[in-house]
N, C-alpha and C positions, 0 to 999 in steps of 0.2 A: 504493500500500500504506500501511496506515496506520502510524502510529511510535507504540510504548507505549515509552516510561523507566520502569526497574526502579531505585528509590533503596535499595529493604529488600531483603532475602533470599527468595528465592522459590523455592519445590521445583524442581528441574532439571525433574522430566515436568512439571509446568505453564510452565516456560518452554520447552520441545521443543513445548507443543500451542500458545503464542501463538506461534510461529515459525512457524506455517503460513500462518498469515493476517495477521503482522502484521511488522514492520521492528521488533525488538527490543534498544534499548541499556541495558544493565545498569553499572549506576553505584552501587555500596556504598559509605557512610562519606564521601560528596562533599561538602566543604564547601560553605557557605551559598552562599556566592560562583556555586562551578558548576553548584551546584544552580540558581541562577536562568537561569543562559544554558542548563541543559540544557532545560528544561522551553518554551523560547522556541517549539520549533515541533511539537513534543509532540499528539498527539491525546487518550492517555489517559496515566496516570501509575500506577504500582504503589509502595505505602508500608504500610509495618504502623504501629510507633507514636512512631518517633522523628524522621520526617522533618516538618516545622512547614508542613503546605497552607494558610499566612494569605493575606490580601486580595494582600501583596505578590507572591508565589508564583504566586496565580493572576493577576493582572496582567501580568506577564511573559510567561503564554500563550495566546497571541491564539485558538489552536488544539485549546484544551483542550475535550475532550467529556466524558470519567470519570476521577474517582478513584477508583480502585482501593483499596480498605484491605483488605491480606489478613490476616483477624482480625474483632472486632465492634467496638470499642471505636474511637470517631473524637473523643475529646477533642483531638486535633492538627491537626482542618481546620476550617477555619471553614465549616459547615456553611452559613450566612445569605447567606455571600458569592457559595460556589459556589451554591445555588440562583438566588441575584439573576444571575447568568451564565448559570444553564441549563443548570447543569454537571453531569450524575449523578452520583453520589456511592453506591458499590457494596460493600458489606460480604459479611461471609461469618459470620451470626451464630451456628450451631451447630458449625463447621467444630473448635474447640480444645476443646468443652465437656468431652469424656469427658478428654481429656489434663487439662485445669487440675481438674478434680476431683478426678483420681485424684494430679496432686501436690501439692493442697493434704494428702488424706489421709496422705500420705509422711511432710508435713513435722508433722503433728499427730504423728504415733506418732517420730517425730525429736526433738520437744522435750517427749516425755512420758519418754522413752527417754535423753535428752541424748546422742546419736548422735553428732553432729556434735562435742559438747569431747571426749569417749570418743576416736571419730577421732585429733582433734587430739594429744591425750592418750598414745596411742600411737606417733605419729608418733616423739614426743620421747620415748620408750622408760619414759614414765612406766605402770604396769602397776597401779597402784592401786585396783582396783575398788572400794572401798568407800565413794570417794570418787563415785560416779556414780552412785548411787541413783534408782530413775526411781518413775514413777506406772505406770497400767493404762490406756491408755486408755478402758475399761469404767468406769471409776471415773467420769469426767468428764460434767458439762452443757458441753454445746457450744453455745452460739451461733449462727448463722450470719446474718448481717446481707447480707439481699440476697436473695429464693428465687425467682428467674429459673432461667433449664434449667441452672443453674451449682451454685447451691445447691442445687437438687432430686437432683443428681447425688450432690455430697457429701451431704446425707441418704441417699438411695438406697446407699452405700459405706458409711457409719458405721451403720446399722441394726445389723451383723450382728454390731458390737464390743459389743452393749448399753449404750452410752452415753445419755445424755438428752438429746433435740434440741432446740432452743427459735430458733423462726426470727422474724426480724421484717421487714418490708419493708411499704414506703409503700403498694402495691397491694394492697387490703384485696379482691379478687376471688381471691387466690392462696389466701388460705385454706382453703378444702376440699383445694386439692393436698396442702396440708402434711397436715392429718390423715388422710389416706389414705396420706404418708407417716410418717406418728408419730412427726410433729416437733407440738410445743405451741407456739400462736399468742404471739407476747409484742406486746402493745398498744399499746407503745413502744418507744421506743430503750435507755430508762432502764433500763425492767424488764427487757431482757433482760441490759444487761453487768451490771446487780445480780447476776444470778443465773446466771450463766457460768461454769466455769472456763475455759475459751476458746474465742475469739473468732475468728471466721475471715469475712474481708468478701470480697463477691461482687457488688459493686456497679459504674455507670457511672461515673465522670469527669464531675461536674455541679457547676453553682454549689451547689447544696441537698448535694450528697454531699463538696465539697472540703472538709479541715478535720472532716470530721464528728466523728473521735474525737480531741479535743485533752484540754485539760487538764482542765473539768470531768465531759469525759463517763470519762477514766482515774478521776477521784478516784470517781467511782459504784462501778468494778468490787471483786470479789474481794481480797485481799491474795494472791499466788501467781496472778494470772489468767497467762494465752498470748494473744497475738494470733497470727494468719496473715493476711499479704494479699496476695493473688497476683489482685487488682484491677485498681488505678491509684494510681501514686503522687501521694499529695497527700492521699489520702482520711485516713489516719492525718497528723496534725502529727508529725514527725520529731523535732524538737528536745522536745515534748512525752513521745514515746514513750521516748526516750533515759533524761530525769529517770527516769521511772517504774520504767526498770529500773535506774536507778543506785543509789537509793531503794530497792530491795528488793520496791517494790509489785507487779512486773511482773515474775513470773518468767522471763521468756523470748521470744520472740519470732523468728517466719521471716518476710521479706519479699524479696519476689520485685520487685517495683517500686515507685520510689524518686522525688520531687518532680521532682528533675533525674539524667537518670540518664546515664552515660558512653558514648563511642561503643563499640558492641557489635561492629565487626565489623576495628579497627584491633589489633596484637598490643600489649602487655604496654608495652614500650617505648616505645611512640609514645603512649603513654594520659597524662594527668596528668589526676586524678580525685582528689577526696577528700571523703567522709562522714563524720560524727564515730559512725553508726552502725556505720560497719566495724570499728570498733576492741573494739569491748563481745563478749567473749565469750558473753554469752548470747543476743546476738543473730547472727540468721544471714542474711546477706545474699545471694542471688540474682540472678543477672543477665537478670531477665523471660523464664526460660525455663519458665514451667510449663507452654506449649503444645510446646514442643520437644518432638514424638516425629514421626516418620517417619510415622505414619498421621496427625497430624492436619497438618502441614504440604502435606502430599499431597493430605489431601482440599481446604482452605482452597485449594492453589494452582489445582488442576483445575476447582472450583466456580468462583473469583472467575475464571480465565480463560473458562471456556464465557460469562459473563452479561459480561467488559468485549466480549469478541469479538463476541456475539449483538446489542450495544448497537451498536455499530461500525458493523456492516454495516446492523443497524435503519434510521440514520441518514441512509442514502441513500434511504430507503422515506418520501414523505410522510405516516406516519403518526402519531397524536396519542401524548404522550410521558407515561413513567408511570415513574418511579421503580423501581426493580427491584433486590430486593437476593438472593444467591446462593441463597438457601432456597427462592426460588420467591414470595416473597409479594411485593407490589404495594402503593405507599401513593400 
């Protein structure tokens, strides 16, 4: 039977359907340490996006046939190394899309709204509404930096508020999608945070995207712009973003994930974690859950289980081997 290690969280029905066919250890929040000796005799491995698949990791298993990323996003495995091994490497790329669009829109009408110090505001029996004055989001040009089925989604959801779309992305093929969803094409990066009120990124985790919005591409935007990034941390400079709203430039800001970000699955107590962006009331920090909903962890788990299992058993079959990621496409 073959042995898959679970190091992330994985929908209970997708781990019930790899327990049919498979020898299942499930290991969350395992240090680096165990992490190497688990993975020693490992056939396939299960990780979404905090567990680090480097050269070392995969060296340790002699045994390894797929990594598993339940998610789309593989900035954490060295993709170059596991190919040079032979190693599949198996995503689940539409699996979170409707979830992370529908919480980037959340957290847009949150920091139009100032939801979250309101919240906060109350908590402390402060009841002064006149202090919390919001915008429309109807009023606003959005941005959207990235129109993959992530961005098109969020167009797709912001249509109906009247707001003004303006999308920009490297793939200059994506353009008819946008005007058929009536979003306007911006020709750079430039022009669109010129002419933004906020800003919402939908991008991969790349040398070309790490860094992308630092400090001269902040001084470009609005005075009162919004970012949201419920991406990858790194894409926004952190300490960059920080000034901006210190400064008054940057009114506001949701981020969902963060350069380095804390273990997700230890409690409260056993955490020692610190950001200097946690501290800033206008910003609101997230703990990379804008895929957390029950439909899409479900589908992501059942998807990336049917294609590591189908891969598995392929493996005994002498047949010519082809890359396969959960959607059904083939590279």
């Amino acid at each position: 039977m073959k042995r898959v290690v679970v190091f992330e969280s994985l929908h209970p029905d997708g781990l019930a359907e790899l327990r049919q066919t498979c020898e299942v250890v499930v290991h969350l929040d395992t240090p680096r340490a165990q992490t190497l000796e688990l993975v020693g005799h490992a056939d396939a491995i299960v990780v979404r996006s905090v567990t680090q698949v480097d050269r070392e990791l995969i060296d340790r298993s002699p045994d390894l046939r797929a990594i598993g990323r339940a998610g789309t996003g593989t900035d954490n495995i060295d993709l170059a190394y596991a190919k040079h091994r032979g190693i599949e490497v198996i995503t689940v790329p539409d699996g979170n899309a409707v979830s992370v669009a529908e919480f980037t829109v959340l957290q847009m009408l949150a920091l139009c709204r100032q939801a979250h110090a309101i919240a906060d505001a109350i908590k402390a029996g402060d009841f002064r509404r006149d202090r919390y004055q919001g915008c429309e989001l109807s009023s606003q040009t959005v941005g959207i930096i990235g129109m993959g089925r992530i961005g098109q989604l969020v167009a797709q959801r912001l249509r109906p508020f009247g707001c003004r779309l303006l999308g920009y992305d490297i793939n200059q093929a994506l353009r008819p999608q946008c005007a058929e969803l009536g979003v306007a094409w911006a020709d750079s990066l430039a022009e669109l945070l010129k002419a933004a009120d906020m800003v919402t990124l939908h991008v991969p985790k790349t040398d070309a995207t790490t860094g992308m919005i630092g400090r001269r591409e902040l001084a470009l935007t609005k005075p009162g712009v919004r970012f949201i990034n419920t991406s990858r941390g790194g894409i926004i400079v952190e300490a960059e973003l920080l000034k901006a709203v210190e400064r008054g430039h940057v009114a506001g800001a949701a981020i969902d994930v963060l350069t380095n970000e804390p273990p997700f699955y230890a409690p409260p107590e056993a955490v020692s974690y610190s950001n200097p962006l946690l501290g800033h009331p206008k910003i609101v920090i997230t703990p990379h859950c804008a895929a957390s909903t029950e439909e899409a962890q479900r589908a992501i788990a059942l998807q990336l289980v049917k294609v590591i299992t189908g891969f598995l058993n392929a493996r005994k079959q002498a047949t010519p081997r082809t890359t396969t990621t959960a959607s059904g496409k083939q590279r």
